[in-house]
C-alpha positions as CSV (number, residue, x, y, z in Angstrom):
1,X,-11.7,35.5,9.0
2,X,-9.7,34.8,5.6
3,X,-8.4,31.6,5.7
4,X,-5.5,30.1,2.9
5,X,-5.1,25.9,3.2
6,X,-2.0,24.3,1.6
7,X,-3.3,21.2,3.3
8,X,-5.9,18.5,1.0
9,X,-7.6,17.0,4.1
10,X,-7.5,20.7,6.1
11,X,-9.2,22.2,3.3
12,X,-12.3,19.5,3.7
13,X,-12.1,19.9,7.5
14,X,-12.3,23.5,7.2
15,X,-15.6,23.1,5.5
16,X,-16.7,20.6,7.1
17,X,-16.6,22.9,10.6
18,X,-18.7,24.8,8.9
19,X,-16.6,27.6,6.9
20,X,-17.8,27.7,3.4
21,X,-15.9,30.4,0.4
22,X,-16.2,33.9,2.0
23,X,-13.7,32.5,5.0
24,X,-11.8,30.3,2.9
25,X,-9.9,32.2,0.4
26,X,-7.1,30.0,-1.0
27,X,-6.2,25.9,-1.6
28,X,-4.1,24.0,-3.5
29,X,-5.5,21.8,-6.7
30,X,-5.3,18.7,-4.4
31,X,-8.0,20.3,-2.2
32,X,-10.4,18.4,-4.4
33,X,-13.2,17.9,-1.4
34,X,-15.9,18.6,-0.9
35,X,-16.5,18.9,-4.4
36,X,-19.7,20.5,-4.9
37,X,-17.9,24.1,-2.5
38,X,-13.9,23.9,-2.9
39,X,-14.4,24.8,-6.7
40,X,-15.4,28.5,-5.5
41,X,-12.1,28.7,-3.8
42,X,-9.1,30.3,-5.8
43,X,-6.4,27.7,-6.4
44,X,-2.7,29.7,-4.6
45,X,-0.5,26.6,-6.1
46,X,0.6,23.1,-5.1
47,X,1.2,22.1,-1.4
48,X,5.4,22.7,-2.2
49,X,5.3,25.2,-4.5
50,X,2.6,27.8,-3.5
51,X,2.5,30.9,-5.1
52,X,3.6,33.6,-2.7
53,X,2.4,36.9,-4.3
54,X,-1.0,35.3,-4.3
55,X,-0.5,34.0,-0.9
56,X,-0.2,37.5,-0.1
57,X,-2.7,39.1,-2.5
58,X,-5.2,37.3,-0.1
59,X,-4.0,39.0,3.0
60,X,-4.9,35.7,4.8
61,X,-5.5,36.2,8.8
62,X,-4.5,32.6,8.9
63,X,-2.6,30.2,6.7
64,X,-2.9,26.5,7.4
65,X,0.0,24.1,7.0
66,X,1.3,20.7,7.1
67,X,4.9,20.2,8.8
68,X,5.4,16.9,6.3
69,X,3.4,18.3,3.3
70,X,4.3,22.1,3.4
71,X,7.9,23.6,2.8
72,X,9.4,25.6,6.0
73,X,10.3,28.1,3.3
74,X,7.1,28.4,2.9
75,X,6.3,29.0,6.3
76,X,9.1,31.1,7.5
77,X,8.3,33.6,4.6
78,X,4.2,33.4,5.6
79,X,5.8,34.6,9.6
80,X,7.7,37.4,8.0
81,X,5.3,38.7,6.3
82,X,3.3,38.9,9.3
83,X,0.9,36.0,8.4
84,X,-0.2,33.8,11.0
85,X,-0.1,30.2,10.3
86,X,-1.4,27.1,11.7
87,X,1.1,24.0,11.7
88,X,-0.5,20.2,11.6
89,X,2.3,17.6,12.7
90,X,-0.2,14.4,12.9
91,X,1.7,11.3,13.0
92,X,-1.3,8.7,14.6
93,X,-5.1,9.0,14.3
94,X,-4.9,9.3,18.2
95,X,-3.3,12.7,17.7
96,X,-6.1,14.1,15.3
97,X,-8.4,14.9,18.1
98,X,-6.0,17.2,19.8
99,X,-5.2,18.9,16.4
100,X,-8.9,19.0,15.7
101,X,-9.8,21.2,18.7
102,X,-6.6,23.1,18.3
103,X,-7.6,24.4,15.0
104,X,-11.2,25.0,15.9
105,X,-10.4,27.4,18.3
106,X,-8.0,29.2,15.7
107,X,-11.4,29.3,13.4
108,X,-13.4,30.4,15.8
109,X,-15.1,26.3,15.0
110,X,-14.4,25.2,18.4
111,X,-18.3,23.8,19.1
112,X,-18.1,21.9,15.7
113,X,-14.3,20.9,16.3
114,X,-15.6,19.1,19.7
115,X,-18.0,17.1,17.8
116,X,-15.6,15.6,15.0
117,X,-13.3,14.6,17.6
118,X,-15.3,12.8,19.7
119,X,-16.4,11.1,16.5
120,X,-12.5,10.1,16.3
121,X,-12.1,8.9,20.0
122,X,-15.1,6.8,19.7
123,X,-14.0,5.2,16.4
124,X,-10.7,4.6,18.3
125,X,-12.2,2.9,20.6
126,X,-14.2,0.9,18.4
127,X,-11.0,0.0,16.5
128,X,-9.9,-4.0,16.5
129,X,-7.1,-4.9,18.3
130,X,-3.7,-5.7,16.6
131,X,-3.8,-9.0,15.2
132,X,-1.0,-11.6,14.0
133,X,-1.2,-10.4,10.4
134,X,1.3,-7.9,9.0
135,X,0.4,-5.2,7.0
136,X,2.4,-2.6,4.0
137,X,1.1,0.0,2.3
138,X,3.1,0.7,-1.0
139,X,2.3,4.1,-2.0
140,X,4.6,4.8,-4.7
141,X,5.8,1.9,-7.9
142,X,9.1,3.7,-9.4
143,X,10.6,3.2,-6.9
144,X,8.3,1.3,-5.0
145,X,8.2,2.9,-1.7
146,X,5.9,1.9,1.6
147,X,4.5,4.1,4.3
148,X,5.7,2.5,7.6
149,X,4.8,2.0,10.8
150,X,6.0,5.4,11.7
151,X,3.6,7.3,9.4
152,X,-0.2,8.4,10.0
153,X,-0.5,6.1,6.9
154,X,0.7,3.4,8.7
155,X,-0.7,3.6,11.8
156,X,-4.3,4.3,10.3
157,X,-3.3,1.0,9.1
158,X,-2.5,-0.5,12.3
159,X,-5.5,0.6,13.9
160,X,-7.6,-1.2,11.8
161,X,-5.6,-4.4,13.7
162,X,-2.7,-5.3,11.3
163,X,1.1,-5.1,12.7
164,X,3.3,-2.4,10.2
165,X,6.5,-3.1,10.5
166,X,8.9,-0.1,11.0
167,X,11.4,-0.8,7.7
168,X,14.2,1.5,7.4
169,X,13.4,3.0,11.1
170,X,16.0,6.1,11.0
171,X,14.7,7.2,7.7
172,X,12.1,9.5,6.6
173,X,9.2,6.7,7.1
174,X,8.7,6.3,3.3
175,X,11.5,4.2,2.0
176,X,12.4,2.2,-0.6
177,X,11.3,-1.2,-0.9
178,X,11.6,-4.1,-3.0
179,X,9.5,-7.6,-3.1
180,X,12.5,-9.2,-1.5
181,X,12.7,-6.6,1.5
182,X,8.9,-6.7,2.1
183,X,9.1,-10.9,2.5
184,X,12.4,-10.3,5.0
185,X,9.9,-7.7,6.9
186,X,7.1,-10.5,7.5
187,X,4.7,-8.9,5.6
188,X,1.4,-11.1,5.1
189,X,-0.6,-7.9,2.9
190,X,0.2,-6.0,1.0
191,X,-1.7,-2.6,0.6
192,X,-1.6,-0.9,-2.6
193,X,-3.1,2.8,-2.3
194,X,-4.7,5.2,-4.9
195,X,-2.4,8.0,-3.7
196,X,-0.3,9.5,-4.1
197,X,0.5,6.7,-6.8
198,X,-2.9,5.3,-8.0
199,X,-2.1,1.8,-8.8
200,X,-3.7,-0.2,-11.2
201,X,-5.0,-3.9,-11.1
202,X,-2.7,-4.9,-13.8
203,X,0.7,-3.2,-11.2
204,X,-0.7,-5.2,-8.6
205,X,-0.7,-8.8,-10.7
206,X,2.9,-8.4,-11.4
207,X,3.9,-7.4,-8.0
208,X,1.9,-11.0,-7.1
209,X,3.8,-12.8,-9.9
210,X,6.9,-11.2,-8.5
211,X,6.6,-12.1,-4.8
212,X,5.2,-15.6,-6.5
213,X,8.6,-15.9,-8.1
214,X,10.6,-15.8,-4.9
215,X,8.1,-17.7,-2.0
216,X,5.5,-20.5,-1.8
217,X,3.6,-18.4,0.1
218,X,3.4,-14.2,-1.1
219,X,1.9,-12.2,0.8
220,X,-2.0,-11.3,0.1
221,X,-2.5,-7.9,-2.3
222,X,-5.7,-5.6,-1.8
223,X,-6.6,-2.0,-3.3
224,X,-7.0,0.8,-0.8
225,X,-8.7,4.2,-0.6
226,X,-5.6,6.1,-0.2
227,X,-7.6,9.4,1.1
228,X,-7.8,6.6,3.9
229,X,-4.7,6.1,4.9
230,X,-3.4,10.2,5.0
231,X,-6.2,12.5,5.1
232,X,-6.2,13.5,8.6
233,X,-9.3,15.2,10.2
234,X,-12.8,15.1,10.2
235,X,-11.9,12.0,7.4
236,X,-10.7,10.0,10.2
237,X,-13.7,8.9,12.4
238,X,-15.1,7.8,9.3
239,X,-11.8,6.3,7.3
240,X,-11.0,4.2,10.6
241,X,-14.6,2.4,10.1
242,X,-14.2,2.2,6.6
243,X,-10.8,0.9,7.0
244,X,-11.6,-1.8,9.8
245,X,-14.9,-3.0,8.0
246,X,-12.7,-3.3,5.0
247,X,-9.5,-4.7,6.2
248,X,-11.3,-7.4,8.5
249,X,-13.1,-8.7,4.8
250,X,-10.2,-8.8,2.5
251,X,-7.4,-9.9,5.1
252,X,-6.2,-13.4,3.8
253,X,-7.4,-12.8,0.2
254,X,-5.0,-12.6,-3.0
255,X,-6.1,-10.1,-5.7
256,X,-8.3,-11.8,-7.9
């Protein structure tokens, strides 16, 4: 079977079922994992802009897709042209099982597909429950925008037992924030991610000074894996430990 991925965390699920370079036959350069096999696999372009021609030069029996992170363009021309595609639409870790064993069985993966998601129903159930604290993650600085409680990102986040609040709720889930509209939301913590914006420990002082400038008591900023937060699949058994061990440590504490 020849496989393309236009999706990051696919690609490493992919692999991880088992499929190694002779199946898959096409990424993007944000298919970065795992890093010691994705190297062999010829680069088709980015997750928006894929090349077509090469799309088609690998006469995939399969292309793999993300409704958020791929282009319908993109997949309406892959249909056309009589390749198959598989479409991921994951919008809360409790979904990834489903989609798991969905595209196992269009990878012919379906034993291995079983195991990673029972791995994510089990760290599900393991999760904390939702606390009083309130929880952002900000994963963009000009303009800053958040991930809310709509998004996978967001509800990775609430799983690990923080409230998200839901700003801007008839939006696209990533809007535009500001300190002044993330103190009116509540927020107690502040999440600043490595991606798609990898923020830096000087960005996260002055958003402190700024929220300092305006209350008595800012909310709390931490640094986040942001592969965390938005790589779905065989990532998220292990991400939702990660991010509950991690979360439970630094909850209540200012960057220092």
């Amino acid at each position: 079977m020849r496989i393309v991925s236009l999706v990051p965390s696919l690609t490493l699920t992919l692999f991880d079922f088992g499929l190694d370079a002779t199946s898959i036959v096409g990424r993007t350069p944000w298919c970065i994992h795992p890093a010691d096999k994705v190297s062999a696999v010829p680069v088709i372009g980015g997750t928006k802009t894929p090349t077509l021609s090469k799309i088609a030069a690998a006469q995939p029996d399969l292309v793999v897709m993300d409704r958020d992170e791929n282009p319908k363009s993109v997949h309406d021309w892959c249909i056309a042209n009589g390749f198959p595609t598989f479409v991921c639409h994951v919008r809360h870790p409790s979904e990834v099982p489903s989609m798991l064993r969905e595209l196992g069985g269009a990878v012919a993966r379906s034993e291995a597909a079983e195991v990673h998601a029972q791995a994510v129903e089990h760290a599900l159930l393991a999760a904390p429950a939702t606390g009083e604290r309130i929880g952002l993650p900000l994963i963009w600085l000009r303009p800053l925008m958040a991930a809310n409680g709509t998004t996978y990102a967001g509800n990775m986040l609430a799983c690990a037992g923080f409230k998200v609040p839901d700003i801007e709720p008839d939006g696209t889930g990533y809007p535009e924030v500001t300190p002044e509209t993330i103190l009116q939301s509540g927020v107690t913590d502040v999440f600043l991610s490595s991606e798609p914006h990898e923020f830096t420990r000087e960005e996260g002082e002055a958003l402190a000074e700024a929220f300092g400038a305006l209350t008595d008591a800012p909310p709390d900023i931490h640094f986040i894996d942001g592969e965390d937060l938005t790589w779905m699949g065989t990532r998220t058994a292990e991400a939702l430990a990660r991010l509950s061990e991690r979360l439970n440590e630094v909850a209540g504490r200012a960057v220092s």
